[in-house]
Structure formats: structure tokens, C-alpha cells
N, C-alpha and C positions, 0 to 999 in steps of 0.2 A: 684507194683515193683519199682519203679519210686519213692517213698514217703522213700521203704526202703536204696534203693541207697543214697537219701541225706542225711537220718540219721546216715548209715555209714558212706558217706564222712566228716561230720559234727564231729562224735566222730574219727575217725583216724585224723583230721585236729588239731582237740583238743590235742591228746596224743602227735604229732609234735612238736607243740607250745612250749608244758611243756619240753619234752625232749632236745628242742631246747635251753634251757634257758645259755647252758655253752657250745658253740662250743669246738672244740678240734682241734687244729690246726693241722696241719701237718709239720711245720717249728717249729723249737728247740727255736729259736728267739720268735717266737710268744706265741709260747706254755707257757714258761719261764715265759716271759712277764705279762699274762694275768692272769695265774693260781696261780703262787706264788708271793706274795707280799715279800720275803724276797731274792727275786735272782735280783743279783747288778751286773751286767754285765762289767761292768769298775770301777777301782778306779781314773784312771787321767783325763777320759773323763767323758762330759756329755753326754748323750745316748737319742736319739730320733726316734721311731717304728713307724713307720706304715704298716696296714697287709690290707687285703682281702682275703674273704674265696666265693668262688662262689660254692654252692654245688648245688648234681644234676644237673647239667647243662642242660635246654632241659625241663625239669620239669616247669610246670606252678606253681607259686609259691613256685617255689626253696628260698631254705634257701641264705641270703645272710648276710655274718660279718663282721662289717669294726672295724679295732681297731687301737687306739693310746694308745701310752705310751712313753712318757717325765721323764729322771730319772736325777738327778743331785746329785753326792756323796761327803759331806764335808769330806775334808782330816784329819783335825783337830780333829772332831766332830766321825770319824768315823761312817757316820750316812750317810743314802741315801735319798729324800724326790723325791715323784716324783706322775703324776696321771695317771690314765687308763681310757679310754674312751670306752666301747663296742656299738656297734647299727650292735643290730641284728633284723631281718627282714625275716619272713616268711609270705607266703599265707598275708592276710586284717590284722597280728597282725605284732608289731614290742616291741622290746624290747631298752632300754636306760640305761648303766647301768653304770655312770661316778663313780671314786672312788682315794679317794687324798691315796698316799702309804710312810709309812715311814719301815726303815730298818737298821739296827745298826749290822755292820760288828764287829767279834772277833779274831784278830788271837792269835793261839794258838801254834803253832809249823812254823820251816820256810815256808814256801808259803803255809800254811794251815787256813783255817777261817769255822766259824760259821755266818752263818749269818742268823738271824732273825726277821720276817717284821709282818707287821700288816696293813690290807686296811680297810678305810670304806668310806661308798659311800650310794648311794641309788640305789634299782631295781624301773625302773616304764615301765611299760604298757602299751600298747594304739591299738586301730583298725580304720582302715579303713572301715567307715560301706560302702560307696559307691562299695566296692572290693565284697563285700560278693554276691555272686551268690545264691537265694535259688532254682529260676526253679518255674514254675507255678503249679505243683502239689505238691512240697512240704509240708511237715504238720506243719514246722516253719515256721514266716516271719523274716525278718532282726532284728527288734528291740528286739522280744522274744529269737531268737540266739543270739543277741551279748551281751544280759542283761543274760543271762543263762549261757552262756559256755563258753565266751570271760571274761579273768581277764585285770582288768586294774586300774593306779591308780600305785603310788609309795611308797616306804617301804625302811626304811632304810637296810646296808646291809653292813657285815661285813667278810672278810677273814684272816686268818694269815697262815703263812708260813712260814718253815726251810730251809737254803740251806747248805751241809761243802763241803767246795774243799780241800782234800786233795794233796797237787802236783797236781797227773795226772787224778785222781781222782773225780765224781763231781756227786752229787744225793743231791734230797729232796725230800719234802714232803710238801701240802699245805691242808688245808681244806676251800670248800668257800661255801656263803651262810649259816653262821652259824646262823643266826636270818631267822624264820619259814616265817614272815609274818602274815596277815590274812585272814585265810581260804576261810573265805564268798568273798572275792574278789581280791586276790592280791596272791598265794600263791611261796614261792622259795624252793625247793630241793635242799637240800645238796649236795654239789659235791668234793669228797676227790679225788686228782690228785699227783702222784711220779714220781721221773725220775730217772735214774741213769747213769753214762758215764764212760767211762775209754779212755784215750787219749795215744797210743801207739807214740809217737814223732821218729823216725830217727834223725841219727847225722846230716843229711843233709835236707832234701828238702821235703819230704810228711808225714805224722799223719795220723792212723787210727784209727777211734772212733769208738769203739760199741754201744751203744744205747737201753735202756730199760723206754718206760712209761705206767704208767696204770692210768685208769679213770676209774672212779665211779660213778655214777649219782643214788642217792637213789632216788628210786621213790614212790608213794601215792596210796591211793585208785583211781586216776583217771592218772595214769601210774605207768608205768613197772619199776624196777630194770635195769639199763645199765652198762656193764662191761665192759673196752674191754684194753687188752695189745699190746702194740707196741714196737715190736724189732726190728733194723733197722743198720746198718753199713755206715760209711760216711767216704769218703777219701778226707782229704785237702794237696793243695799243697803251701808249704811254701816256700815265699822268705825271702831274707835279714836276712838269720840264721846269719850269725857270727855278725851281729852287732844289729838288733830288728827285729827277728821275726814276721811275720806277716803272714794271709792265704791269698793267692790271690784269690782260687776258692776251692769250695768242689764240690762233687758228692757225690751222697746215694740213700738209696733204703731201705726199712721200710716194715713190713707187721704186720695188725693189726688182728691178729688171726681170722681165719672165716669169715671175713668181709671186709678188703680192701687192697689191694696194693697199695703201695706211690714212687714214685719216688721225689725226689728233687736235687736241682742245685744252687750254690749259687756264688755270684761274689765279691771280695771286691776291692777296689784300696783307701789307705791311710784312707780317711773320710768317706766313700763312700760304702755303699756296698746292694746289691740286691740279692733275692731269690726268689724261685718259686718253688713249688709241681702239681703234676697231681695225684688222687688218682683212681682209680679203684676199681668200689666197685664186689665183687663176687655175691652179693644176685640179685634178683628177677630184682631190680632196672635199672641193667647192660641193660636192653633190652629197657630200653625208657630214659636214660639219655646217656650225652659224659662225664661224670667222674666229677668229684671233681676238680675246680684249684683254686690256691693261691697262692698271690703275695705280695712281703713284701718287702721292703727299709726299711734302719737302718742309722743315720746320727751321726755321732762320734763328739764333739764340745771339744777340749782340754781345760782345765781348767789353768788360770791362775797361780794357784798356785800347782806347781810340786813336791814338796819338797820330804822327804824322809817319808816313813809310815812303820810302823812293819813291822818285816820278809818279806817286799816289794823285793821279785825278791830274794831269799838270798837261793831258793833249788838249789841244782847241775841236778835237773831234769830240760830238754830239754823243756818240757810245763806246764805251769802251766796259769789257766786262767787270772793273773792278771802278770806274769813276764814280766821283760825290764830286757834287758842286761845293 
């Protein structure tokens, strides 16, 4: 009984792994960020993320994903260059997956743009053989598990992605992982990720945004197919309307169909600003973890050069993600 135990812990630890390969944030910041290479967050500012994603919580070898991304957008050039850094970490495996990102903003009507990116980088792999538990009756030892069922080793690795802000208006679509890898020891799943928003502004003081994302994780003969949509509502409170709008704080609340509840909270002041999610999951899970958290600061670096940029701030709409008064 004992022999069969570890060989299911062994294949469920396996399927983790794989499906682990593309977290899913619960922050719009992060989400953004990681998943599409062609979403440019500022045109006057430089933009610097950092995330945490603690899941399961409670769980021995809980999922854990720390990510950076550093974006700097030429005014001139209309062009954004910037990199992504993920290191995700499950169970004895961890993942590495740095990636330099370019994106070249269109606009096309006043405060409306296209904007489309392109990331490439590398996946690589690796275990901690010392973590791996097999138990004295098991029918593997350490070296025959981590040479059989642990990938590891790096593979180049590419994404592109669309973002259009219309006005109030804001959705894309990215595809990542588009190179396979190789099979016999390194392999990456395709992961297609969208969003869509609409930003309701008042003449005065709060915005409310609805919120729509979906992921995709195609999976192999050695995992599953993952789907999952996320609709969510978020209310910000804006100062300093009559002269440059800004949010001071949001509130929201998200639910990913069949699967988790997300509350999130976010703070900004000037350069400055901080968020955090608690997710709850509904399945099985809920009885031996404390929930999903994530925590994320965003750092705003103004750019020397301010000048004037197309249809820059030129709608009579209240929000648009790149207007100044």
C-alpha cells in the first residue's frame, strides 16, 4: 500500500510541476505584467513591479512566484523595452524564466492605441534532489525519480502579445510559450491568456471597473487541459480630478468560476503604490490550506523627457489609461 501511495504522490507532484509552469496572478498589475508582452502601463513614466504569489498556504510544498518587471517607454521612438523575471518554485522543482520585452505603441484615434509586444527569454528547470522524500518502502530511489520524471535544463522561450485602450476601454490578448521545447527533457505548454475592462469615471471622485480574464494552459499526454475565467468588479477613489487625476486606493472582488474567490486592495500615493489579494479556493483544497496571498509594489520613475505624444490626453472622456489634464 505504502509503494502505491508514493507512486501517486510522485505522478500528482509531476502534473503540479507542469501546470505550475504560468501562475496566474490575481493582481491586474501583475497579471498584465507577466502575461503580455505588449501592455505598457505608462507613457511618461518608467514602471518598476515586483509581485509575490504564496499559494496554498499551509501546504508542504506550496507553490511559491516571485516576479519582476522593469518597463522604460521611448516617447520619440514610441517603443517600450523592458524585462520579466519569474522564479517559480514548487515541491524539490523550481522554475527560472527571465525574458527581455519589447512593444511599440499605435495611436490611432484621440486617447486610443494598439499596442503590440514581443518577449524572448529562456525556460529552465532544476531540482533539489536533497528535498525529495522517497520513504523506505518505495519502489523508486532519488536518482531514478529525478532522471525520470523531473525535467530540467533550459530552452529558449518566446511570447507576443496585443493590448487597444480605447478611452475607457481596455482588453488583450497574449500567447506565451510558443516554442515546444524538448520532449525527452525540458518540455513548455502553451499558455493563451485575455483580459478585457471598461472604466466607468464620475465627474468627480470614484471609477468603477468591471473586469474580465481567461487562461488557458494547453496541456500533454502527461497533463490536463486548464481553463479558468475571471470576472471581478473594482472601485477606485480618485483625487486631484480637476487638475491630474490620480487613484489613491481601489477595492475589488473577482471570482474565478468553480474555483476561487479573490478579494484584493490596493494603495497608491504619487510614485508609490502597493496591493495585495487573499484568494479562497472552493475545491477539496479549502480543508488543509489558509488561501492563496499576494503581494505586489509598483515604483513610477518620471522620465526626463515630457514632451508632447499623439492624441496624448486629447478624449473629453474622464479616464483614459494614459490622460493628463
Amino acid at each position: 500500500m505504502k509503494r502505491v501511495i508514493s507512486i501517486i504522490t510522485f505522478v500528482f507532484a509531476t502534473f503540479l510541476l507542469q501546470a505550475q509552469e504560468s501562475p496566474f496572478f490575481s493582481n491586474k498589475q501583475l497579471q498584465y505584467a507577466y502575461h503580455n508582452p505588449g501592455y505598457i502601463p505608462e507613457l511618461q513614466y518608467s514602471t518598476i513591479t515586483l509581485g509575490g504569489r504564496f499559494q496554498w498556504v499551509g501546504l508542504d510544498g506550496m507553490p511559491i512566484s516571485t516576479f519582476l518587471s522593469a518597463k522604460y517607454f521611448f516617447l520619440g521612438a514610441h517603443s517600450q523595452v523592458g524585462i520579466n523575471m519569474l522564479y517559480d518554485h514548487i515541491g524539490y522543482q523550481s522554475i527560472f524564466n527571465p525574458k527581455v520585452d519589447y512593444a511599440f505603441c499605435v495611436p490611432f484615434a484621440p486617447d486610443s492605441y494598439i499596442n503590440f509586444g514581443l518577449s524572448v527569454g529562456m525556460m529552465c528547470k532544476s531540482y533539489d534532489q536533497d528535498k525529495i522524500y522517497m520513504g523506505k518502502n518505495s519502489v523508486l530511489d532519488k536518482d531514478m525519480f529525478a532522471n525520470k520524471y523531473l525535467e530540467h535544463g533550459c530552452e529558449p522561450d518566446i511570447d507576443v502579445g496585443i493590448e487597444f485602450l480605447v478611452q475607457n476601454i481596455e482588453f488583450g490578448f497574449a500567447a506565451n510559450h510558443l516554442l515546444k521545447g524538448k520532449k525527452d527533457y525540458l518540455t513548455m505548454n502553451r499558455v493563451f491568456y485575455g483580459f478585457a475592462n471598461c472604466n466607468f469615471q464620475s465627474e468627480e471622485w470614484w471609477r468603477l471597473s468591471p473586469t474580465y480574464a481567461f487562461y488557458y494552459f494547453r496541456g500533454d499526454e502527461a497533463s490536463k487541459n486548464i481553463q479558468k475565467h475571471e470576472i471581478g468588479l473594482d472601485f477606485y477613489y480618485v483625487g486631484d480630478y480637476d487638475s491630474r487625476p490620480r487613484d489613491y486606493f481601489y477595492v475589488g472582488a473577482a471570482c474565478r468560476i468553480y474555483n476561487e474567490a479573490v478579494l484584493r486592495v490596493g494603495f497608491s500615493y504619487q510614485w508609490f503604490s502597493i496591493f495585495y489579494s487573499y484568494d479562497y479556493f472552493f475545491q477539496d483544497l479549502k480543508y488543509d490550506s489558509y488561501g492563496s496571498h499576494e503581494i505586489g509594489i509598483e515604483f513610477r520613475v518620471g522620465q526626463k523627457d515630457r514632451g508632447c505624444y499623439a492624441n496624448y490626453g486629447m478624449s473629453k472622456k474622464r479616464y483614459t489609461r494614459y490622460h493628463r489634464n
